[in-house]
C-alpha positions in Angstrom: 77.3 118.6 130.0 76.9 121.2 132.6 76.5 119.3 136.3 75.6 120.9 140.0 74.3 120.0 143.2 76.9 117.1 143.7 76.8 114.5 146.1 79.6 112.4 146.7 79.5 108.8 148.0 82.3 106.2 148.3 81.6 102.7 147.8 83.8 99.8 148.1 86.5 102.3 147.9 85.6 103.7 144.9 84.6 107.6 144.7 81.6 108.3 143.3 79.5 111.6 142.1 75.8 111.9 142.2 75.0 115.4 140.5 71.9 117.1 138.8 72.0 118.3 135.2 71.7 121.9 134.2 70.8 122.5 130.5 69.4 125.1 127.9 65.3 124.9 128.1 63.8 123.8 125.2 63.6 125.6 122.0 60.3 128.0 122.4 60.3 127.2 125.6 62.6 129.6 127.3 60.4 132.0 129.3 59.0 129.1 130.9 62.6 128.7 132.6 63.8 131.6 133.7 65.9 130.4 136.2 67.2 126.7 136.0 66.6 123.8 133.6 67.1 120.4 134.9 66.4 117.3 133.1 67.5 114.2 135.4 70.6 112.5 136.5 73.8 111.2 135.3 76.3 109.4 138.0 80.2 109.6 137.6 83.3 107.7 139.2 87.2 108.4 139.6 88.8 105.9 137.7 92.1 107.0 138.6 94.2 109.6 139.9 92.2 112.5 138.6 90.0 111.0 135.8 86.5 110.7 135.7 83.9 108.5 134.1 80.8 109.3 132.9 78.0 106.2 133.9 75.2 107.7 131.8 71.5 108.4 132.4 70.7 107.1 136.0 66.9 108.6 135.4 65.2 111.3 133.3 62.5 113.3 134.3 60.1 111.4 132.2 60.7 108.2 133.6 59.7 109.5 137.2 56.8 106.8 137.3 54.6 109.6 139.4 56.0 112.9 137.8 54.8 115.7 136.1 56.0 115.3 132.5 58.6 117.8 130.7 58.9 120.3 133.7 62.8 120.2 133.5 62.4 120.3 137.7 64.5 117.4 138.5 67.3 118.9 141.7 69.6 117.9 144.0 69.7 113.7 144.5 71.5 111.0 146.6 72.1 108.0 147.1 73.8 105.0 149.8 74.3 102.0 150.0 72.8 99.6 152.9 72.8 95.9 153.2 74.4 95.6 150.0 71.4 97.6 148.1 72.4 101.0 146.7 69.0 103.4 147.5 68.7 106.8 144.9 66.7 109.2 146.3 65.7 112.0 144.0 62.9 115.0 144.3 60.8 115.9 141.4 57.5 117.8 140.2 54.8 115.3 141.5 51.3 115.1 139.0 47.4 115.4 140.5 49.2 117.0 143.9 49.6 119.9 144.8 53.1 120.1 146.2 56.3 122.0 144.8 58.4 118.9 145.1 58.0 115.4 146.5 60.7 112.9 146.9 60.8 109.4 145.5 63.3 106.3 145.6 64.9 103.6 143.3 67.0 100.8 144.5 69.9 98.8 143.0 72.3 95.7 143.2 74.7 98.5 141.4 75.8 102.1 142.7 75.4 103.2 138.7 72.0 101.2 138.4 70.0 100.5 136.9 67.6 101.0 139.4 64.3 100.1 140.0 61.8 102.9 140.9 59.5 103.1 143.3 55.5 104.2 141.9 55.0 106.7 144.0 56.8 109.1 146.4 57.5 108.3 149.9 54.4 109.4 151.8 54.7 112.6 154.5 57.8 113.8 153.3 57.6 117.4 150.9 60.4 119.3 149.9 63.5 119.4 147.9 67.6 117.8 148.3 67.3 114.5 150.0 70.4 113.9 152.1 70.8 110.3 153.4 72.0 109.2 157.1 73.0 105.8 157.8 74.3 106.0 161.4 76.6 103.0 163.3 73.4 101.2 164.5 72.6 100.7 160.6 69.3 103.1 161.0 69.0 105.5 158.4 67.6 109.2 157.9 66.2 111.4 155.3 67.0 115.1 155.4 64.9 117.4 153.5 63.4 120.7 153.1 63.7 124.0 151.1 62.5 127.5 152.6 63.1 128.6 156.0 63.1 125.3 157.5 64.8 121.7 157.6 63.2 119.1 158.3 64.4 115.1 159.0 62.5 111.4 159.9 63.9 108.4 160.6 63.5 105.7 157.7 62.0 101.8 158.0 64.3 99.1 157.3 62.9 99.0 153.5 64.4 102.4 152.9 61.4 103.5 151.3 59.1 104.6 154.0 59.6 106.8 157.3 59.2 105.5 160.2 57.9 108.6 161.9 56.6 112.0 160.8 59.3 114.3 160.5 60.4 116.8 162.7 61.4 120.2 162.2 65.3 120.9 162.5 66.0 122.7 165.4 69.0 125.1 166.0 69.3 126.3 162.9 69.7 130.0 162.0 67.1 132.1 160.6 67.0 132.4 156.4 66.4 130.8 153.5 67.9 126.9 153.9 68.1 123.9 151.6 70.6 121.5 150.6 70.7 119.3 153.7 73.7 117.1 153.6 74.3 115.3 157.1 77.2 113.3 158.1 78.9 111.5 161.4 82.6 112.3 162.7 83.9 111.5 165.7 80.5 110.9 167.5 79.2 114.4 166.0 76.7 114.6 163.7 77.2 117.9 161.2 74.1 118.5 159.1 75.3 120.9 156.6 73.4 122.6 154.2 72.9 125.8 151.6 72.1 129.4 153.5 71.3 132.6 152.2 72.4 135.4 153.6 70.8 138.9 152.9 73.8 141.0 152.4 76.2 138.0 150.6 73.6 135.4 149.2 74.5 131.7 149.1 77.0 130.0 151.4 77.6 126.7 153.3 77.1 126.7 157.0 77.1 124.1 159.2 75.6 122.8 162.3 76.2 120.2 165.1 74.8 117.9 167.4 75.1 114.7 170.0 72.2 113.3 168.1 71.0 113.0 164.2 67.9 114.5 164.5 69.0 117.0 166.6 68.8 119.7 168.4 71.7 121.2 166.3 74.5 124.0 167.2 74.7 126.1 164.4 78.9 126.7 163.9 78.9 128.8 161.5 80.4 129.0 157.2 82.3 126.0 155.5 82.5 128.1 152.4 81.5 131.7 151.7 79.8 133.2 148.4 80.9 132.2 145.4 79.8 135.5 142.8 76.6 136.1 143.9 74.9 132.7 142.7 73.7 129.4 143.9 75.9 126.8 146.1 75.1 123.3 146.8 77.2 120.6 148.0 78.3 117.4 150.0 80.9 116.2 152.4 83.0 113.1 151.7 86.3 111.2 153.9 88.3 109.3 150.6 91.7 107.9 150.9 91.8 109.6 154.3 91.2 112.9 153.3 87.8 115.1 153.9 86.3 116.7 150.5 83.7 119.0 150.1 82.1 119.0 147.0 79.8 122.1 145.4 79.4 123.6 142.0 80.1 127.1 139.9 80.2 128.1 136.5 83.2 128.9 135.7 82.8 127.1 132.0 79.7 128.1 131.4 80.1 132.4 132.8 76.6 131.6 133.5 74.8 131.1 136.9 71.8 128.9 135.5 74.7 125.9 134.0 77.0 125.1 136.7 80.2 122.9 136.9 81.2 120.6 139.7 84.1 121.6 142.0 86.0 119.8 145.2 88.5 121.0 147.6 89.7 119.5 150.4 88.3 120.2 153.9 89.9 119.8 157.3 88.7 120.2 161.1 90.2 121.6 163.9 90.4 119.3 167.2 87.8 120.7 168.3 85.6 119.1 165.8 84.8 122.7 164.2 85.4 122.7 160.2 88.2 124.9 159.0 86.3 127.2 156.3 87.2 126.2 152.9 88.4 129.0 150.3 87.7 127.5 146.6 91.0 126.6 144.4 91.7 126.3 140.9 93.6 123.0 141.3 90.5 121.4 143.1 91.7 117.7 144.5 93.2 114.7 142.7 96.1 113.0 142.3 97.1 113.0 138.5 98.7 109.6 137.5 99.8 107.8 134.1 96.8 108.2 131.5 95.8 110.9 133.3 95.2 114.2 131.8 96.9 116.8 133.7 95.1 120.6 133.3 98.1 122.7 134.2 95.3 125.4 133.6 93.8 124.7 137.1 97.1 125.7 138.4 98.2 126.1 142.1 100.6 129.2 141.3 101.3 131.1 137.8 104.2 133.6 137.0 104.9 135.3 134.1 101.8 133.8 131.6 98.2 134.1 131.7 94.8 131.8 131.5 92.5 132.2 129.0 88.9 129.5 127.3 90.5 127.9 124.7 90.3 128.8 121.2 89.7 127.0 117.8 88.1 123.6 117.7 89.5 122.2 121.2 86.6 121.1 124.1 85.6 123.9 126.3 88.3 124.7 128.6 91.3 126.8 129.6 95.1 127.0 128.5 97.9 128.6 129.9 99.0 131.3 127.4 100.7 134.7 127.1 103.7 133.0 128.1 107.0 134.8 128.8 110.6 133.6 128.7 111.3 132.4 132.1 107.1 132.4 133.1 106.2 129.4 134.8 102.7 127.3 135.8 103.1 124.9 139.0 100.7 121.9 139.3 101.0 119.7 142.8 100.4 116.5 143.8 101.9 114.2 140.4 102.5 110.7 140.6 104.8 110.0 138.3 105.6 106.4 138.9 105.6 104.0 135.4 105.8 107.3 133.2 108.8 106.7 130.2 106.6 109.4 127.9 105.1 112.7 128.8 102.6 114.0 125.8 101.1 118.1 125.8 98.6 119.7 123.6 99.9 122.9 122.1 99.2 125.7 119.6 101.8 128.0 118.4 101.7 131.2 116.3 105.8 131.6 116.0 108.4 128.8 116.1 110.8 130.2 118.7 111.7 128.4 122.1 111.1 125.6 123.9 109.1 124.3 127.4 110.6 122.4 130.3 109.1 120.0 132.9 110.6 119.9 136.1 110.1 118.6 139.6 109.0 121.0 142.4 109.6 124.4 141.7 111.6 126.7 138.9 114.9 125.3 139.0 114.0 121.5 140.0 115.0 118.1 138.2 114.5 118.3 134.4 112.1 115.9 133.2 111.6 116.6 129.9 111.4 119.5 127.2 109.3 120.3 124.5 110.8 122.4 121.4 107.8 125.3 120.4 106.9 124.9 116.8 104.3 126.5 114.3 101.3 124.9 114.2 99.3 127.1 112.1 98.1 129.6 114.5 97.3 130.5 118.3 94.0 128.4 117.7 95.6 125.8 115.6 96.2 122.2 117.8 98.6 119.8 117.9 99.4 116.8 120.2 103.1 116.9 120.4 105.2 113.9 123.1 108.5 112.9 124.4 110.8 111.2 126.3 110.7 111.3 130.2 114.9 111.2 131.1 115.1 108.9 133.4 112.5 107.2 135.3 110.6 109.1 138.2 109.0 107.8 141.1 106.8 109.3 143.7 104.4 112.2 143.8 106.1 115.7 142.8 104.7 119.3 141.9 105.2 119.6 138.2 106.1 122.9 137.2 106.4 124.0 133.5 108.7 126.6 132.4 108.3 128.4 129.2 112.0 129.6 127.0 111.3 131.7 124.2 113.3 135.1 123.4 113.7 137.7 125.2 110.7 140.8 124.8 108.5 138.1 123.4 105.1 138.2 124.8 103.5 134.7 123.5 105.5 131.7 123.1 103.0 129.1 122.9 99.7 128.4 124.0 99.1 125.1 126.1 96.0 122.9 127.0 97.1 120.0 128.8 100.0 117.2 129.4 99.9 113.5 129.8 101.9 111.2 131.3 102.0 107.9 129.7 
């Protein structure tokens, strides 16, 4: 499934993602959509070092007990957790009113759900991307808007009402603004959100302030424009590290069904946000049962990436590989790992690939012999022995052996450890 607009949360320790949906519009139906199709929320954890599970259907557009039905209109959500209650808030195409978007809640024993939906919207508040403030004192705020302004109120104790009309944003720069995401470091409060530039279109800029509702210091870009389309996103701390979540398209090529994406984030001492320039690699800490994609690489010599062919999910393999090319992934815990497993496809039957430890001529792990399979598009999952046992986190570079003058010695999707 295609997923944007993500807002991360951690719970009990655990990471969590809280995206919107992007799909195809209905057969028929397509002019109705020229821009983006959204038909509800799914909600997704890390499970481990890098894998992610899928928690299903945390509401359909449908099932918005005060919602327009089959408008595909459902965008950016959120969710926190307060007094042991896990509160969704979600914005949606409201029926008999005449507003573009109003913004309802559910509430849970359960960060997944299911949750139990409020039958109407909360009252006063119009707009789109609810971002949730709990502060130190245990009050909590609802950031909104969508348009040239930002808007924010304070919330009763029941999470489902505001406690006082909101106010307009102050501080903030000039042009179109949405995707309010607000968060607390250090006795600053950053309200973050999506800005649109006239000459570069979407970015991520920030602001600051001594207070949550502001007035705010506008500080400038976390993250610039990513090909001229949409960019939406969220700011997390997780095992002591700061992560900003947004989306692209890389899978897709298209602008209208977008993919999440994470990097990590760091601040100066001044409190000011070092700007963040996407990566392939993205975060995560592959571990045993862990898929690695040495696709999403953090440095290539020598070979090429390219969407995988034949019958193979939609991603990317390394291929075009040359003798002596190479593919580094960092950040590999390779503690408990006796067997290392890789998905290949080979046209020729020359060669072999190695695994070592932190650069081009580190520690041999293991090596795979290149075989036929039965074509460049033609899969196989091949395994073998780790050498002797490993233990801490290492880069894991691969190095492809094949003769001289070749061009292609095999084509490769991913590696396990097990």
């Amino acid at each position: 499934m295609f997923t944007a607009d993500p807002t991360a949360r951690v719970f009990n320790g655990k990471l969590y993602v809280y995206p919107s949906s992007d799909t195809y519009p209905p057969a028929g139906r397509e002019a109705e959509f020229p821009r983006f199709c959204m038909p509800g929320y799914h909600a997704f954890s890390l499970e481990n070092g890098s894998t992610w599970k899928d928690h299903g259907w945390i509401l359909k557009e449908n099932d918005v007990p005060w919602g327009e039905k089959d408008t595909y209109a459902m965008w950016a959500p959120d969710c926190i957790e307060k007094d042991g209650k896990y509160y969704y808030y979600y914005p949606a195409k409201p029926k008999n009113d005449k507003a573009f978007r109003r913004i309802g809640v559910g509430v849970s024993d359960n960060p997944t759900g299911p949750f139990k939906w409020e039958k109407s919207f909360i009252k006063e508040v119009t707009g789109i991307d609810p971002g949730l403030l709990l502060d130190d004192d245990n009050k909590a705020y609802l950031f909104f808007g969508g348009g040239h302004e930002l808007y924010a109120a304070p919330l009763k104790d029941n999470m489902k009402e505001v406690a006082a009309k909101p106010i307009l944003i102050e501080g903030l720069p000039a042009g179109y603004k949405e995707g309010s995401f607000p968060f607390k470091k250090d006795s600053i409060y950053y309200l973050t959100f999506a800005h649109v530039f006239p000459d570069e279109g979407y970015t991520i800029g920030y602001a600051t302030s001594k207070k949550p509702l502001g007035p705010y210091t506008y500080q400038g870009k976390i993250m610039d424009n990513i090909n001229n389309g949409t960019n939406h996103h969220s700011v997390v701390k997780y095992n002591d590290q700061w992560i900003l979540f947004y989306h692209s398209w890389d899978i897709s090529g298209y602008n209208k069904l977008r993919s999440i994406r994470a990097d990590y984030m760091t601040f100066k001492k001044d409190g000011t946000i070092k700007k963040v320039i996407p990566t392939l690699r993205g975060i995560g800490t592959p571990q045993v049962n862990d898929t690695i994609q040495v696709d999403r690489y953090n440095e290539i010599s020598g070979a090429k990436t390219a969407f995988v062919g034949g019958n193979e999910p939609n991603g990317w393999m390394v291929c075009d590989a040359k003798m002596m090319s190479y593919v580094r992934f960092n950040r590999v815990k390779f503690d408990g790992a006796i067997k290392i497993k890789a998905r290949v496809a080979s046209g020729q039957r020359n060669g072999s690939f190695e695994i070592r430890l932190n650069n081009l001529k580190g520690k041999l792990v293991a090596e795979f012999p290149i075989n036929y399979t039965d074509g460049w598009n033609s899969w196989k999952t091949i395994e073998t022995d780790i050498k002797e046992p490993i233990t801490g986190t290492h880069d894991l570079v691969v190095v492809f052996k094949s003769d001289w003058g070749n061009t292609k010695s095999v084509n490769l999707n991913w590696l396990l450890l097990q």
